[in-house]
Each structure stands twice: as C-alpha cells, then as structure tokens.
N, C-alpha and C positions, 0 to 999 in steps of 0.2 A: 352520517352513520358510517360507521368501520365497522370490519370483518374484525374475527379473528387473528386474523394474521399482521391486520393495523393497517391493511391497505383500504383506501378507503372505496367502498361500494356509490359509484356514481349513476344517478339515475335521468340525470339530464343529457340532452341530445350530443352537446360537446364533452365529451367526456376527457382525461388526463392525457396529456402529450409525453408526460414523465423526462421534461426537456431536464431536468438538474439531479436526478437517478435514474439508477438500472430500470429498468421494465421489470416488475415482479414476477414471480411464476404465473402467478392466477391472472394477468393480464396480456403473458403471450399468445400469438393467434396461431393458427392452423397452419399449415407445410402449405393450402391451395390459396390460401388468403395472403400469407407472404410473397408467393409465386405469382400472385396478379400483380402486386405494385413493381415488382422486377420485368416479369416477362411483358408488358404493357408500355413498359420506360422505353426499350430500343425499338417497339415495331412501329417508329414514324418516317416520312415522309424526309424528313431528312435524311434518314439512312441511306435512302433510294438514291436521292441527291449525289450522296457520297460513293455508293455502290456503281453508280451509274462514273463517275468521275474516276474512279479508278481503272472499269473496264474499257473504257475510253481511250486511255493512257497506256494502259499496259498488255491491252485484250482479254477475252474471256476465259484462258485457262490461266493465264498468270493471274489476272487480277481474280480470282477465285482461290487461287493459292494465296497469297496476301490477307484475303479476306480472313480467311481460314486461321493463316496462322496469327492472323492479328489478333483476333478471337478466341486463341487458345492461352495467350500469354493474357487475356481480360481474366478467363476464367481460372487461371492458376493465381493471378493478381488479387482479382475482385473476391476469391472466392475464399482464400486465406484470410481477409479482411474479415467477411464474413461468419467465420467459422470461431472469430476471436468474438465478434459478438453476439451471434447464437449463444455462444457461450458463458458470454458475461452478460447479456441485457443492455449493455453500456452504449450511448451514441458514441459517434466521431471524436466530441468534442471530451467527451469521459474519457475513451481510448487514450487520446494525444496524454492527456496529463499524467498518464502512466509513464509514457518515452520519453515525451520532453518536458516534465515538470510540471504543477500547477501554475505557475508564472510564464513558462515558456509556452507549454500550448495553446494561448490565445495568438501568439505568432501564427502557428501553423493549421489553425482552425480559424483563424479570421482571415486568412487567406484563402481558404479553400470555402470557406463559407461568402466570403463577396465574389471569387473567381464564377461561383458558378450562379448570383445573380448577373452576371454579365451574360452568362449560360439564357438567363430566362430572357432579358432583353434582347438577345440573338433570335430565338425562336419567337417572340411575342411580335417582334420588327418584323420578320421570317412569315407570320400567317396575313400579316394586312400587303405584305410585298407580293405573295401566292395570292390573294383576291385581287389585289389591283391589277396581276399580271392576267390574272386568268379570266376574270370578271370584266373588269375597267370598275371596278369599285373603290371610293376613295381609299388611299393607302392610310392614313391618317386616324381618319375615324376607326376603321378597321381596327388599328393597333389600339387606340383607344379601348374600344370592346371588349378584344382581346386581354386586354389587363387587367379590363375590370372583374370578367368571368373568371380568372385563373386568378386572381386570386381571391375571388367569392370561396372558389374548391378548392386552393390550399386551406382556406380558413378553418374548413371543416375538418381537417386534421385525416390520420391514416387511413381513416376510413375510404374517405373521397377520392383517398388516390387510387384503394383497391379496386372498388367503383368504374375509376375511368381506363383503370388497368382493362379489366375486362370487358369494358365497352369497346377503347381504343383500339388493341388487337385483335377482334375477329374484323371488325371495320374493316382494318390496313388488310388483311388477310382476302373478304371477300373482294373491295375494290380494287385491290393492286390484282385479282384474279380475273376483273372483270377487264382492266386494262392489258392484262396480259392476254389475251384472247381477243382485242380490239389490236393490240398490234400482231398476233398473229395473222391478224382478214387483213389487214392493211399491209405490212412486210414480210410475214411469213416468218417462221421462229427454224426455220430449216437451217436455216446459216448461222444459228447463236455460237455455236459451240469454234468455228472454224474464225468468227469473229477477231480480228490481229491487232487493231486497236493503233496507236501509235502516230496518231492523225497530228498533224504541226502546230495545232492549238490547243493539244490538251495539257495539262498545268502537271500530272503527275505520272513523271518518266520514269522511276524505279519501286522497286517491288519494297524498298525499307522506306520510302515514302509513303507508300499507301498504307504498310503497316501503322505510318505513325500515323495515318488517319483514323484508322480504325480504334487504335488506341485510345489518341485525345479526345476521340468525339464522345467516350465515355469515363475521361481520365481523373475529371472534378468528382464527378458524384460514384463514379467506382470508387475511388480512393475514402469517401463517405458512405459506404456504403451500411456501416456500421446503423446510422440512422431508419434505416429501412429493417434491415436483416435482425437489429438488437429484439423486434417482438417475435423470433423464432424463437420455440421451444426449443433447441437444439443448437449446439454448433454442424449439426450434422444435415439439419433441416434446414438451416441458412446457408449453408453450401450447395444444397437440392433447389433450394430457391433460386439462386445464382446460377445456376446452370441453367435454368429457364430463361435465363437474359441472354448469358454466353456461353456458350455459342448459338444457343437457338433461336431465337426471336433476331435477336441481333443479325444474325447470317440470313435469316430471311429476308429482314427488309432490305438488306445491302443487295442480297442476289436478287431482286426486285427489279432495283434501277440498274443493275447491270445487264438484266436481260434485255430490260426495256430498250437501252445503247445498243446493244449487238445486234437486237434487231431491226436496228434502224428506224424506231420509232419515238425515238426522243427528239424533242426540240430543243438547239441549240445546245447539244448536251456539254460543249467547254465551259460553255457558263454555268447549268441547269441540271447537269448531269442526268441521272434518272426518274426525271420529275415528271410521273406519271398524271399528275391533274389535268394538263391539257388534253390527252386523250381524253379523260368524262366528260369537261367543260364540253366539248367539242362533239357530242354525240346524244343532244335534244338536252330537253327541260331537268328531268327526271335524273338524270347521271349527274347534269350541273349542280340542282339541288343538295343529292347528296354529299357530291363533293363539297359544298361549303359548309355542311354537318362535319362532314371528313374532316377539314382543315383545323377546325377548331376544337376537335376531339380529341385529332391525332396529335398534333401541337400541342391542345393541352394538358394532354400527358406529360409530356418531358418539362412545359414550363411550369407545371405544378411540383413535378418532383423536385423540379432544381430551388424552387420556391421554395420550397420543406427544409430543404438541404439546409438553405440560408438562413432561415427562419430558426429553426431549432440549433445551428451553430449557434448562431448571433443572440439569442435566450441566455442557451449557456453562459458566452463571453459577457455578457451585460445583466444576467440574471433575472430578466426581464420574461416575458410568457411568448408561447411560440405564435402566440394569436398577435399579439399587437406588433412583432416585429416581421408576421406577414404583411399587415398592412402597410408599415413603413418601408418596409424593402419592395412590396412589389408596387408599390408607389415611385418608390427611384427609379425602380427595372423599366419599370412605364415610361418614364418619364425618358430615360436614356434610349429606349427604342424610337420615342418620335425624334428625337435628336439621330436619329441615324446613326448613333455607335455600333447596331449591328451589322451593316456592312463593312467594316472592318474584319472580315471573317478568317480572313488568311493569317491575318497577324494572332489573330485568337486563339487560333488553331498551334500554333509555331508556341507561343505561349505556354498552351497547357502540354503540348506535349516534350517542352524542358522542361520546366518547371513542377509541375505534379506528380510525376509518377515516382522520382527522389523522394517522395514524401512516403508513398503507402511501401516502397520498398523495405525503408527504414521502421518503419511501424511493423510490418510482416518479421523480418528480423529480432526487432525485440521481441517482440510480444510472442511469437511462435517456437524462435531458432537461440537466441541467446540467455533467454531467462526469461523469471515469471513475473512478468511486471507490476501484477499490483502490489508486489511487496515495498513497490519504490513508489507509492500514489503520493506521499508528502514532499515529497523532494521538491523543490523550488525549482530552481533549474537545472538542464544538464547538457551539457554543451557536445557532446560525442553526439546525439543526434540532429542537431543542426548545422554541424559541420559537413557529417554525411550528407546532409542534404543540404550545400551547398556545392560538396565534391561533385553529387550523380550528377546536379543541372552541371555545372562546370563541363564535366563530360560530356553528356547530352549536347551544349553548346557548341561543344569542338565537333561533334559529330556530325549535328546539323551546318555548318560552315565548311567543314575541311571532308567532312565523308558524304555527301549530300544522297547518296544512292542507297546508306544504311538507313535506322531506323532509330533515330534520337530517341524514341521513346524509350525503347528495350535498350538503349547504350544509358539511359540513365535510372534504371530500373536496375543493372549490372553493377554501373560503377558505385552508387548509391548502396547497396547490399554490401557489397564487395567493402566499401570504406567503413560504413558501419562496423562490421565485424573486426575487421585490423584495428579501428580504435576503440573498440572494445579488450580487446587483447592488449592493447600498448597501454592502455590506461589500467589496468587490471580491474575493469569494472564488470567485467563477466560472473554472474553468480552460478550456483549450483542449480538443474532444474529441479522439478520437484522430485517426492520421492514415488516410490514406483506404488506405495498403496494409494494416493492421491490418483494417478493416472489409473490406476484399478477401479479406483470408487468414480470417477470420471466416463469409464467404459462402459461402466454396471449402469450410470444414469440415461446412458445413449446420448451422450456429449459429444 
C-alpha cells in the first residue's frame, strides 16, 4: 500500500531503514526522538574511562579544560555535519557522493564505515573484559553474548537505538551518582577540585593530547553522523540534536571518571582510568546486579550505534539491505573482539584521530562554505577532495610525531579545511552559492 506521496505506508514491525534515499518528509521523527539516539551514544562507561585518564595526567582544572574544549570543536564539527542532513534526509554515504563523486565516495565511506566496526569490536571486547575484570566471569563467552544481543538491537533498526538511547543515559546518570557518593564515604570529594594530576604513570601529558582524545573517541561516527541526524525534520533540529551529545552527555560522562580519579577512588586509574564499576561490584548483591545490566546497556549503546553506522554505509556501497549487512558485520566485529584486536586501543585511537577528521572537514567545506553540492551528485569523481584529505592526515601526522603536546585531531580538521579551499580556488572549481530567494524559502521552512 502507498500514500499519496508514493512513499510507501509500512505496517509491519521492521519498517524502512531508507539505506539508498533521503528520509522523506512523512518519515522524519521528532527533535526528542532524534535527541535519544545522540544523547544516549556518549553517556558510556568508556567516557569515564577516558575522562578519568586525562585527569590523571593532566589534573582536574586542566584536564576539564581539555574536556571542554575538545567538546566544542565535536560540536561545531559534528554539528555542521548535521545540519547538512537535517536538511537533506541524506546518510553519510549519500552526502560523500555529492564531494567526492559517485565512484569516489565508496573510498571514503567504506572507510569510515569498517573503521567504526573496529569501533563495535573495541567496546563488544570492552564489556566481556569489564565482567571478567569485575565478576571473574569468563571473558570469552561474555563477548560472545555481547554480540549476539547488539546485534539482535541493531537489527531492529532506529528505532532500537532510540530505545536504548533512553534506557542507557538515565542508567549512566543514576549509577555513576551512586558511585559518586560511594567515593565521596570512602575518599571524600573535598580535594577534587585541588587534584594536580601528573603522576609518572599516566599515558597523557599535554592538554592537545587529551583533546585528541576526546575527539577520536567520537571521530568515526561524528563524522557519520548524517546517518542518525538525516530522520530530523530540520537541519536546525539536527543541530539541537547534536548538542545533546556535545557538549552535554559527552561532558558528563567524561567528568564522571575524572572525579572519580581526583578523588582517589579509582582503581588502577593509568590503566582504568575512571572506571567506576568496581566501586558497585564492590558494595553487596544488588549494586553488582545492576552493574552487569549496566554494562551491557551502556556498552550497548555505542556498539549498536557504531553497528548502524557500518551496516547502513556498507548497504549503500554494496546495495545490499541494512539488515543483512548487520548481521554479517556484527558477525566479523564478534568475531575480531574474541581475537583480541580490541586491545589494540592506543593504536586505534592514534588512528582515527589522523585519519578521520580530514574527512568531515572536507565534507563541512563543500557542502556548507564553497558551494551547493548536490548540483555535482553525477560527477564520477573528483580529486580536490581526497587530496585535501590526504593533506589534513599528512598534517595531523607531522603533528602527532614532531608537535606531540598539540592536538592532531584539530591540526588536521585545520589543514584539511584550509587545503580544501586553495584547491578549490587553483582549480577553479568553486561555484556560485545559491541565490538569496532559495536561502529565503530555506528560512521560511525552518531549515
């Protein structure tokens, strides 16, 4: 049965993923409905991890600064991304073909599309390593479980992520308050703020290293974020949606595990950082309980999202359905977590933050700052955008080797922008942008 409009009226449980078009009007969801699968995504357990790792390193008002600013360049990053597919309905993979071509964008979306199944194998490795560590529960079977559940609820498509959006985050929200008050009776929270950090084993000594962590650890599926954001009614509403991730959600869970550091209630926090589970595990039946609800909640949030991510790139690129390329990817993602690739986590990190954020700088430029791209959707390929994006990593690389205290992420967010536009210019492929009754009738729509 179709509508009117020719989209078709689905009345079974799984309804249209609209992996190979736009999202129609009549099939966009609500500002609080997009705002769960965003704001839901950062409030995990790894944040904490990360949060606590930087305040470690750097102490509690630098590494709060860090936090902050690393969180404002997500949300000016992620949120431009956004704002392009509010507006268009388009995923990721639709976006790219506009900058780099119908034949080029499977480069830059099969990249970003497996980068962050490595994403789901991290965190899926990530929740059987937290039970085993906190439990003594086999690590093994754990992961096993793990991938079978995440990707039972990717299958289900947006819906399931909104779902665990708003399960995940008040979770994180009350247990990380009930450990936060477990370490206040045990260490006292009086000394957080005078906290100096800087202790000879922690891993991250300058304030543009912690940035790039805060970065990378949302650099894959930011830079996708189109995938999420494309069911806003708005580019204005996808925007609004984004901000519920960054800075909000996102800063919480980080200054989580940093409190938790400062006040001396973390275990092992060089390795561990602000991994507040041990405090529940650790304080009867009932807190243990829920934390292993916790874990597989919180976790599987982000490993579902990043599952999405992959699944609906990899549709696109192979034109396949978002459902059956969940199963086979989160099949590998499984598959590579008991192999142990996610301990590999430093190098992963180092990774996405050269490598990925060249990508959405270049995409923000076309699509926003030098023309209207879908005038060029047929073009095969075009070479000024993956140049740029091989200049910003270039940069980024030299920064991360010869600048080590800066912030590779944002040196190749800069140089990537920056190249972009000069070859734009030297090639004279800069067009006119639209005309100004277009941006009228664009305003009038609440665009």
């Amino acid at each position: 049965m179709a509508t009117t409009t020719g989209v078709p009226t689905e009345h079974h449980a799984l309804a249209s993923e609209f992996e190979h078009e736009p999202v129609p009007p009549t099939r966009r969801r609500s500002l609080g409905s997009v705002s769960a699968v965003w704001f839901g995504f950062p409030m995990i357990i790894t944040n904490a991890i990360f949060g606590g790792t930087i305040v470690y390193g750097l102490g509690f008002w630098r590494g709060i600064g860090a936090i902050l600013a690393g969180n404002a360049v997500l949300f000016a990053y992620v949120g431009a991304l956004s704002y392009v597919a509010g507006r268009t309905g388009k995923n990721f993979a639709l976006t790219a073909a506009e900058t780099f071509g119908r034949r080029g964008a499977p480069i830059a979306a099969g990249f970003l599309s497996t980068v962050v199944i490595g994403w789901f194998a991290f965190q899926t490795g990530l929740t059987g390593a937290t039970l085993h560590t906190s439990l003594g529960w086999s690590e093994k079977w754990m992961i096993l479980l793990a991938g079978v559940l995440y990707v039972a609820v990717t299958f289900i498509g947006i819906r399931a992520l909104t779902v665990i959006g708003l399960v995940a985050a008040p979770m994180f929200l009350v247990l990380g308050g009930v450990a936060l008050v477990i370490a206040s009776r045990e260490g006292g929270l009086s000394g957080v703020t005078s906290y100096a950090g800087g202790a000879p084993d922690a891993g991250v000594l300058s304030v543009g290293a912690a940035i790039t962590i805060v970065i990378a650890g949302f650099a894959d599926s930011g830079t996708m974020t189109a995938d999420f954001t494309r069911w806003s009614r708005s580019g204005r509403e996808a925007v609004a949606a984004t901000f519920t991730a960054f800075p909000l959600a996102n800063v919480i869970s980080l200054l989580a595990g940093g409190i938790i550091v400062a006040a001396g209630a973390a275990v092992a926090p060089a390795a561990n950082g602000g991994d507040f589970l041990p405090l529940l595990t650790s304080h009867g039946q009932v807190l243990s309980a829920l934390a292993v609800v916790f874990v597989f909640v919180n976790l599987g949030s982000v490993c579902t999202h990043c599952l999405y991510n992959g699944a609906v790139g990899w549709s696109q690129l192979t034109r396949g359905r978002m459902r059956v390329l969940t199963i086979v990817l989160g099949t590998v993602g499984t598959i590579a977590a008991l192999a142990g690739v996610w301990s590999h986590f430093a190098t992963w990190l180092n990774l996405l933050g050269i490598f990925v954020p060249p990508i959405g700088a270049v995409l923000v430029v076309d699509q926003l700052l030098t023309r209207w791209s879908r005038s060029r959707a047929d073009v095969a390929w075009r070479v000024q955008p993956f140049a740029a994006w091989a200049i910003g990593a270039a940069g980024a690389y030299v920064v991360h080797v010869a600048a080590p205290q800066l912030s590779e992420a944002i040196a190749g967010i800069v140089v990537g922008a920056i190249a972009y536009v000069a070859l734009q210019l030297l090639t004279g492929q800069r067009t006119a942008a639209r005309d100004s009754s277009t941006d009228v009738a664009d305003a009038t729509a609440g665009v």
